[in-house]
Each structure stands twice: as C-alpha cells, then as structure tokens.
C-alpha positions in Angstrom: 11.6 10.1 23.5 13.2 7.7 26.4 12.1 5.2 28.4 9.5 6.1 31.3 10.9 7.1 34.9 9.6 5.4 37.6 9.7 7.8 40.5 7.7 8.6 44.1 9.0 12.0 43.3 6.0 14.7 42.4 5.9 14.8 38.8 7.0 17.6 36.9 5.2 19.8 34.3 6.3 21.4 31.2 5.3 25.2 30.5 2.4 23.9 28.6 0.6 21.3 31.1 -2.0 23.6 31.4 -2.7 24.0 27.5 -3.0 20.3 27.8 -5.0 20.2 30.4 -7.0 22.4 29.1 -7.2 20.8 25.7 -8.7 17.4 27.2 -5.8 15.5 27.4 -5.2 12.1 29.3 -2.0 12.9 31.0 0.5 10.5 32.0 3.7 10.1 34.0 6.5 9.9 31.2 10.3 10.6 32.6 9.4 12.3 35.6 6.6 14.5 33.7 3.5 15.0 33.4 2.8 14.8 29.3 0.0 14.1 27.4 -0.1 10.6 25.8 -3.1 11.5 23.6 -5.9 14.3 23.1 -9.9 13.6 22.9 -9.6 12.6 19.1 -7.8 9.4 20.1 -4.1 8.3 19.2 -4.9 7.1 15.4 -6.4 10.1 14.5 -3.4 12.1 15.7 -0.9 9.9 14.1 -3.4 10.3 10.6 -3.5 13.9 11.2 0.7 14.4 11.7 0.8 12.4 8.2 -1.4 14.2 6.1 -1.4 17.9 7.5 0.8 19.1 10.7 1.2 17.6 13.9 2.2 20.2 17.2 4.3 18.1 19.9 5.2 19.3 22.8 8.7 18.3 23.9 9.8 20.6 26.5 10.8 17.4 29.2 13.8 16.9 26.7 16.9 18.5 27.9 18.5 21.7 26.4 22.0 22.6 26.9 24.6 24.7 25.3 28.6 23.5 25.4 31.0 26.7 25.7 34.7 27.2 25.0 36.1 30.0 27.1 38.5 30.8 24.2 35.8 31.0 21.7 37.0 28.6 19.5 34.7 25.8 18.0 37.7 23.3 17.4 38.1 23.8 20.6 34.5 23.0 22.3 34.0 20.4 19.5 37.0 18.6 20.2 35.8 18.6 24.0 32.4 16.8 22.5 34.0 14.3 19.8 35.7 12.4 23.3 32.4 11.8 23.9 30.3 10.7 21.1 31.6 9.7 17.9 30.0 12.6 15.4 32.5 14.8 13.3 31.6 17.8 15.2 34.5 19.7 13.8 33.5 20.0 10.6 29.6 21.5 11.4 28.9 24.6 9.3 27.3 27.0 11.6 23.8 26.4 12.4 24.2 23.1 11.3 22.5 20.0 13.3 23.5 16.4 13.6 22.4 13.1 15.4 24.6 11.0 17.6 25.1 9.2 20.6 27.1 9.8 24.2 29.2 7.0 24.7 30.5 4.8 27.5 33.9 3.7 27.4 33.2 0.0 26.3 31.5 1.8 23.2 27.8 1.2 24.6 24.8 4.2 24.2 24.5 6.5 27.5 22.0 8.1 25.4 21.4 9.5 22.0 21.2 13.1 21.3 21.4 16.4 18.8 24.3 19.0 18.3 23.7 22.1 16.9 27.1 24.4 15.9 25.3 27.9 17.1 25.6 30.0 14.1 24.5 33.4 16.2 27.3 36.8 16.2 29.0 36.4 19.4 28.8 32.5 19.7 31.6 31.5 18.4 33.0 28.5 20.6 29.6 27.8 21.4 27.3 23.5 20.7 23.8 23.1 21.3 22.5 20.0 23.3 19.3 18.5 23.2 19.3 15.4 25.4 16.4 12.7 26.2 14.3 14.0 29.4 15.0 10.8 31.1 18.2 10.7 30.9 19.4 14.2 31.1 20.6 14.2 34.3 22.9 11.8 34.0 23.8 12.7 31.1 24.6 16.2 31.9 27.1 14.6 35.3 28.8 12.6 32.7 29.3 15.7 30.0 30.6 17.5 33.3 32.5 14.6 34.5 35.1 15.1 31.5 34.9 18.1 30.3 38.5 19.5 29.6 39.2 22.7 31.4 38.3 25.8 29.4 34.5 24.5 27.9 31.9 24.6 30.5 28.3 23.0 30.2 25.5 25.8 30.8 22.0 23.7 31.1 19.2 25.6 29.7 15.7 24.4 32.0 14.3 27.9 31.4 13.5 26.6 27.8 10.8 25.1 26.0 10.6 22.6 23.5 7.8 22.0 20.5 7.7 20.4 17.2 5.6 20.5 14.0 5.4 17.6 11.9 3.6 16.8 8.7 3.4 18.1 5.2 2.1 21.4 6.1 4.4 22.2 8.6 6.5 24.1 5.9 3.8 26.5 5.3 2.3 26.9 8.7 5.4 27.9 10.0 6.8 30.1 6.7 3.3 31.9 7.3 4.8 33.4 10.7 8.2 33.1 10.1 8.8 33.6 6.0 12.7 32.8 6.5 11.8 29.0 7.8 10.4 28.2 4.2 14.2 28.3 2.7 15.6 26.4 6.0 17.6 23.2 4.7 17.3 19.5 6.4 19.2 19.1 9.7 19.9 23.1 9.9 18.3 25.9 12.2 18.1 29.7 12.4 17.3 32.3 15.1 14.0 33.4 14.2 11.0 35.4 14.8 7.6 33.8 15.1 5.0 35.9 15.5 6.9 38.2 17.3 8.2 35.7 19.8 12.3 35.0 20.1 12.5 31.2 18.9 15.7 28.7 17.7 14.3 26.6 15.0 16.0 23.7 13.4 14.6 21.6 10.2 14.3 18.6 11.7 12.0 15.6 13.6 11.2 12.5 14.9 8.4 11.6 12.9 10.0 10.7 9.0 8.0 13.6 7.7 9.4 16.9 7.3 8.8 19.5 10.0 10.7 21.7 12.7 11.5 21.6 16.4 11.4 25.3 18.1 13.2 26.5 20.9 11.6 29.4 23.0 11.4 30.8 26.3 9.3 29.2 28.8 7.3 32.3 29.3 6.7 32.6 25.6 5.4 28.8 25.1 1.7 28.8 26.3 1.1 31.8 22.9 3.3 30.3 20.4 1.6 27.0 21.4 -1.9 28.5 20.7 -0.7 30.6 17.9 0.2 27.3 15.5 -2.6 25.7 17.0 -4.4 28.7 15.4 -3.8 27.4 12.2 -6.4 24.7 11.0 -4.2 22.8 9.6 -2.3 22.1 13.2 -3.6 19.8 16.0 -1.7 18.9 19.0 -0.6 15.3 19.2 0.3 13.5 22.5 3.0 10.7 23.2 1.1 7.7 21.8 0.9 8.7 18.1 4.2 10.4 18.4 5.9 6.3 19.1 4.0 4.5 16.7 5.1 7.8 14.1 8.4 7.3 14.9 8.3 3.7 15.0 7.2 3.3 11.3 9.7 5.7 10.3 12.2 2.9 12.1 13.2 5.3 14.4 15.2 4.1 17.3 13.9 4.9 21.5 16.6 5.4 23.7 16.0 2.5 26.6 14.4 0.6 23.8 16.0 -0.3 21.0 19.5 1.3 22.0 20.8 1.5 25.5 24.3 0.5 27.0 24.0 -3.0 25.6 24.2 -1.7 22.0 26.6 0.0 20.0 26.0 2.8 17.3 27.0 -0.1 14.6 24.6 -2.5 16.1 21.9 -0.2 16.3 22.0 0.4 12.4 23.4 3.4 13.2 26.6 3.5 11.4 25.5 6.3 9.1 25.7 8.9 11.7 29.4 8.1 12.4 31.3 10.1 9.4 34.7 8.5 7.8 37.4 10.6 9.6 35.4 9.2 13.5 35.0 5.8 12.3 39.0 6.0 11.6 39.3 7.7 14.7 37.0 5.6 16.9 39.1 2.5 15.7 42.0 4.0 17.2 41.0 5.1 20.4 40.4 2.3 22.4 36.9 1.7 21.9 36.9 -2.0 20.8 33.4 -2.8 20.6 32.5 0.2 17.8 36.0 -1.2 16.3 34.7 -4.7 16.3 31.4 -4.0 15.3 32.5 -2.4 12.3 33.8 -6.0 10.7 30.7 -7.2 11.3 28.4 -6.7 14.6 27.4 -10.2 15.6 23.4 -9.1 15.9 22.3 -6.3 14.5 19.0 -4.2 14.3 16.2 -5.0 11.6 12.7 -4.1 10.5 10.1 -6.6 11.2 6.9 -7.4 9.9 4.4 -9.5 11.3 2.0 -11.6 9.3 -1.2 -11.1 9.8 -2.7 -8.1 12.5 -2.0 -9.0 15.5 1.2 -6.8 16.6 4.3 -7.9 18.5 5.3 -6.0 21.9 8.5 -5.2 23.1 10.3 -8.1 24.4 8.6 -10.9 22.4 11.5 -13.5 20.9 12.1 -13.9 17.9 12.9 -17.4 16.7 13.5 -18.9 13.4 10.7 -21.1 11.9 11.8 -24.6 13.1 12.2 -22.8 16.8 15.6 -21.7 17.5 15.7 -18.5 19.1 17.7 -15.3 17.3 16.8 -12.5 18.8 14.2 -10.2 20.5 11.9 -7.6 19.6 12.7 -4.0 21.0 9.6 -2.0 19.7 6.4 -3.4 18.1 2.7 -2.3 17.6 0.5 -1.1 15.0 1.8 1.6 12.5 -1.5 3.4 10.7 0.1 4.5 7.7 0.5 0.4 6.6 -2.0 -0.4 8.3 -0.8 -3.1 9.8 1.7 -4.6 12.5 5.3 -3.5 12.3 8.4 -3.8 14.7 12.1 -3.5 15.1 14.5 -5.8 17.1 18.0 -7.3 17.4 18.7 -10.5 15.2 22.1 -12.4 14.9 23.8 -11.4 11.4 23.2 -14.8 9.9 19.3 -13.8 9.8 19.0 -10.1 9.2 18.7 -10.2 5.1 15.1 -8.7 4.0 12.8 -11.4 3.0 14.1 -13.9 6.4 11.6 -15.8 7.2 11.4 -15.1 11.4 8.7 -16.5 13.6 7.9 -13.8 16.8 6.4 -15.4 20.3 3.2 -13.9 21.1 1.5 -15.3 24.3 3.1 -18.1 24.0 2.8 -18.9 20.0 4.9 -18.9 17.4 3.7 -15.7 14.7 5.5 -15.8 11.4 7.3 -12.8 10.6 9.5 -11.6 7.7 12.4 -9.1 8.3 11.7 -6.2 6.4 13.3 -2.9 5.2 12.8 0.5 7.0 11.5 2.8 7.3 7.7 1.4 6.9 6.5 4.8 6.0 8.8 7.2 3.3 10.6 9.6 5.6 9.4 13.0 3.9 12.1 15.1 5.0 13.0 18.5 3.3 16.2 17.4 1.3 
C-alpha cells in the first residue's frame, strides 16, 4: 500500500468496486482508485477478524507486470532486474518470491516491490512484478527507461489482485485449491480455485500467514464471493489493512521509505543477500555503501506511553527536548491494544528501551523505542 494520489482525474475502479459497493462499503479515493477503506462492521472489527480467522483484501490497484528475456534465459532477465534493485534475483528457485526495492542512482527507494521467478513450462526467462498502485506508472517508465535490449516489460492491467490473511487462510484456501496447503513461505503456484485460473503466492502484508491471488479480471467478482462464502472470511477495507501492517512494523512506501531513505536505513538490510550487498558496494551506489558502516538515523519501533497515539510527522525529541527524529506511521494497533509507531531516529538513540519523548499538539508524550514487530508475524515457515 502507497501513499494516496491526489488527482482531478476520474477515479478508477478495480474489478470488484461493485462487490464493494454492494457489500456497504465507505469508498475512498486511494492512488487514483476508488477502494474501500472499511465495511459496515467498522475498521477494529476487521483488523480483529484478519487476526483471529481470515481477512479477504482486495488489492487489484497494485501493479502487475511480468519481465521477459527474448532469449529465454533467467540469468539473463534477472541480471536486467539486479541493475535496478539490489535483490539476488539470480539465484531464485522457480516460483520463488522475494521483497525489494527499485532504486535511484543516489541509492534512495523509487518504490518497493515483489519478484516472483515464474516457475510455469514455457517461461523460462520470464520475473513477475507486483508494484505499488501509486507509483506504478512511474515505476514501470523507469524499468523501461533501462532495460537492456533483449528483456522487455509486458504490464499486466487485465489482472486482479486479492489477499487472504489470518490463521484460517490455510484451510479456506486448501478447501478449494488442496495443493495451496503444502505451498512454502514467500513461494507461489499456478493453481485452480474452484475452477477459476489463479497465480497464488504464500505471502502478505499483514504478519499473519495467508496468500495473495492473481486472476483474471473477469474471474474476480466469483472468486471474490466464493472465499467470502466461507464463514470464516470477511472482506476487510484499507483502514484495518494499515494499522495490520503497521503492528507487524511493516514499512508504506511514501511513508516510512521513499527517496530520502535507503534500504539500510529503512531496517531493511535483510532483504539485500551477501553476494548484492558486495556487489552494491561496488557499483557506485555510495549511500547503500555508506549506510552499511553505520546509517546515521535509522528506522525503530516506537511506543507511546499511555493511549493517546502519535500521527505521522509528530517529532520525536529526547526527554530534556532535543529533537532526533520524526515519526513516519503511528496510531492504534488492536492486537496490543494500545498506541504504537515507527519513525527515523539518529543511531545514537535507536537501542530498545530509549527513553524518547513524541510531540503531540504541541506536548511532549514520553515514548520508549521498542522492538518490532508489535504483533508475532505468523507466517507459514
């Protein structure tokens, strides 16, 4: 999930506006769409629900594309990707998933994004792309801009895009499609579901464990209302899905990562393997370099005392009133019941247990830095 558009264009919908519509939901502008930012039950109950039984999201405003190497080769198309975000792409096993980020030159975050090595006979040579809706456009010109001849960029808007998340995701989905129940963490499959043609990768944006599902447009609206079927699956709009993601200290792109921060900044050092960091070092990018002995601010759980929560953009000071830092994503998070955040501290204060005091309207709240996630990530290991 990005940062909301701002446009006078007409907004866009998704194959399943009208389910939502439908379904009582408070629509909202959000990246040039129209998406539901909660359902009658109210965003609390939906973010209860995701966490104790299974949560059904629609994501079809995020951007699906598919990298191709006219040779059929995947060190070919994967080398093509690794000049632009600093993944070891080469060494994905077929169906195979992994996070990372497109980079600017100067090592900043264009945007952050998933690539899937398609496993499928007859893809050989062939990465899947699924890119944040706001930034998709530009972030497909920019994947265009420097592509080497011989790999081509074929976007995919024909598709649509759904997750379910929550502890009975596993067995919803393994009730339609029996091969899902076997599907590893951070891999996908080609896969009936009921009947219907669907990609389906074991993976979220929620911590709990759960799949995202790829289908044709024209096929959305039934497998929507076929998981929704089960009683043990209720849609959930954009509200629960941020403070989910939030206490699983998740990052939002135009948030808490953007072109000001690098990968190593962001705390997301983990999702650069060895041989890139290596390679990264050497290429010219000298912030990711620099970072790597020791980014000067750095991203940290934070929790408030107290319940009143701390918004995006509130400073963080330390106690006697010097100010380290700023708060990139803050509100409530259910499952602690109580106020959590993330934002950007200088080194010298991002130890767990800091003592941090975060302006809100004007007064000083004390805060501690904490350790993320908030909530256990659940995911199927």
């Amino acid at each position: 999930m990005a940062e909301p558009a701002h446009s006078d264009e007409p907004l866009l919908q998704t194959p399943l506006h009208d389910e939502h519509v439908r379904s009582g939901a408070r629509m909202v502008p959000f990246a040039g769409y129209s998406m539901p930012v909660q359902y009658p039950a109210g965003i609390l109950t939906e973010h209860n629900w995701t966490r104790e039984h299974a949560g059904l999201f629609d994501v079809s405003h995020m951007g699906q594309a598919f990298l191709v190497a006219e040779d059929k080769s995947h060190e070919t198309v994967a080398r093509a990707l690794e000049a632009l975000i600093p993944a070891d792409v080469l060494n994905l096993k077929p169906n195979q998933q992994r996070y990372s980020q497109l980079l600017a030159q100067d090592g900043g975050i264009l945007d952050d994004l998933m690539v899937t090595r398609v496993g499928a006979p007859g893809h050989e040579g062939w990465l899947y792309l699924v890119v944040n809706a706001s930034m998709k456009d530009a972030d497909y010109a920019h994947i265009q801009a420097h592509l080497p001849q011989g790999v081509s960029l074929n976007r995919k808007d024909g598709l649509a895009l759904m997750a379910l998340q929550g502890p009975s995701a596993a067995a919803v989905l393994a009730g339609l499609a029996p091969e899902t129940a076997d599907l590893p963490f951070m891999m996908s499959a080609g896969v009936q579901v009921d009947g219907i043609r669907c990609h389906v990768s074991r993976s979220g944006y929620t911590g709990e464990d759960g799949f995202e599902i790829s289908c044709q447009a024209e096929d959305a609206a039934k497998l929507w209302n076929r998981l929704l079927a089960d009683p043990e699956v209720k849609p959930i709009g954009l509200g629960a899905r941020d403070s989910l993601r939030l206490e699983a200290g998740l990052c939002l792109y135009g948030h808490d990562i953007d072109t000001t921060t690098s990968p190593i900044e962001a705390g997301l050092i983990w999702s650069i393997q060895k041989r890139r960091r290596e390679e990264e070092a050497s290429r010219g990018r000298a912030r990711p370099a620099r970072d790597q002995e020791g980014a000067a601010r750095v991203r940290v759980g934070i929790r408030p005392e107290g319940r009143a929560p701390a918004r995006e953009g509130s400073i963080i000071t330390t106690p006697d009133g010097r100010e380290v830092g700023v708060v990139t994503s803050g509100g409530f998070g259910p499952t602690v019941n109580g106020p959590v955040a993330m934002g950007y501290v200088s080194r010298d204060m991002s130890a767990v247990g800091t003592d941090l005091h975060l302006i809100v309207r004007g007064k000083p709240l004390p805060a501690k830095v904490a350790a993320m996630p908030f909530a256990p990530h659940r995911y199927k290991r």
